[in-house]
DRENBA-977214 format. One record per residue (C-alpha): residue in one letter; x, y, z. Coordinates in pm, whole numbers, plus 50000, padded with zeros to 5 digits. Example, Ala and Ser with C-alpha at 12.3 -4.5 7.8 and 13.67 -1.06 7.14 Angstrom:
A512304955050780S513674989450714
***
This chain:
X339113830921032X335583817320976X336193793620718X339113776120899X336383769721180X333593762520941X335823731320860X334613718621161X331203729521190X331563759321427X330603795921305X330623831421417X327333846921371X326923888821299X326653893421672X330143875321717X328683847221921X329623807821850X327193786821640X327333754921536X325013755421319X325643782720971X324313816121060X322193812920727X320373777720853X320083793521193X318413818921053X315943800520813X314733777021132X314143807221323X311923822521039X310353788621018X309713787021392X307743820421362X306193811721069X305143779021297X304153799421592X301693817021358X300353791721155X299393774821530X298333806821604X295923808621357X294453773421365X293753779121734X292093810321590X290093789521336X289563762621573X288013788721857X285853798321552X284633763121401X283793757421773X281553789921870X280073789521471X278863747821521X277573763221885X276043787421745X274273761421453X273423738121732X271153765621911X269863774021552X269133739621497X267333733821871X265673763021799X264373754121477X263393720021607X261043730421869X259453753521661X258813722321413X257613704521700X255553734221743X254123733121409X253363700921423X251423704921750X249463730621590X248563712221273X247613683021499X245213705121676X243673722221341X242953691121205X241453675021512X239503708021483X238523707121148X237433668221203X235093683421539X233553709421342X233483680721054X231713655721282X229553684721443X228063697221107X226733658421023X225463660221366X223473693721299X222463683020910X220943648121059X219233671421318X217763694721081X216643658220855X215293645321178X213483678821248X212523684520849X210623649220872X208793657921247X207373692021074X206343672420772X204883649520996X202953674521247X201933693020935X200113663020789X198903652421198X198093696121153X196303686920788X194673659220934X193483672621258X192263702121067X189753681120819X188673665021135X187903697121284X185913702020982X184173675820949X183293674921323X182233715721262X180053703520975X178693675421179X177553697021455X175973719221252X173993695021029X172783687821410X172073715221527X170483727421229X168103694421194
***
C-alpha cells in the first residue's frame, strides 16, 4: 500500500502518520537539524569564549601598559637623579679646587706673614740689644 502512494509523493512513516516527504529524507533533515542546533550551539559557546578570553587580554594589556608607563616614569626620575647627583659632584669638585687654591694661598699669606714675623722678631731684638 505504500508504494502505490509513494507514486505520488505521499508516505506512511513507522508511527503510521502521513508524510510527504520519504520517511528516510525526513529523517536525515531531522539529524541534520540537530546536528545544526549543535554546531550553533557550540559557536555561541566559542563565541562567549573568544569574547571573555580578548576581555580578559585587554585588562592584561591595560595592565601591562600602565606598568610601562610606570617604568618609564621611574627611569625618567633615575636619570634626572643620576644627572643631579652628576651636576652636584662638579659642583663639590670645583668647590674643593676653589678651596685647594684659598689654602695654598693662606699658606703662602701664612709663609709670608711668618718670615715677616721673623724678621720683625729679629729686628726688635737687634734693637733692643744695641
Amino acid at each position: 500500500m505504500a508504494d502505490p502512494l509513494a507514486k505520488y509523493g505521499i508516505y506512511i512513516d513507522d508511527l503510521s502518520k502521513i508524510r510527504v516527504l520519504e520517511p528516510e529524507v525526513a529523517n536525515q533533515t531531522n539529524k541534520l537539524k540537530e546536528e545544526c542546533k549543535n554546531f550553533i550551539s557550540k559557536i555561541i559557546e566559542f563565541q562567549t569564549n573568544s569574547d571573555e578570553f580578548i576581555e580578559i587580554i585587554d585588562q592584561i594589556a591595560n595592565e601591562v601598559e600602565k606598568e610601562k608607563m610606570k617604568t618609564i616614569g621611574t627611569r625618567n626620575l633615575l636619570r634626572s637623579i643620576e644627572k643631579e647627583r652628576d651636576a652636584q659632584k662638579q659642583q663639590i669638585q670645583a668647590q674643593i679646587v676653589e678651596k685647594s687654591m684659598e689654602l695654598e694661598r693662606l699658606r703662602i699669606q701664612y709663609d709670608s706673614l711668618k718670615k715677616i714675623e721673623m724678621e720683625q722678631l729679629e729686628t726688635i731684638e737687634q734693637l733692643t740689644v744695641n
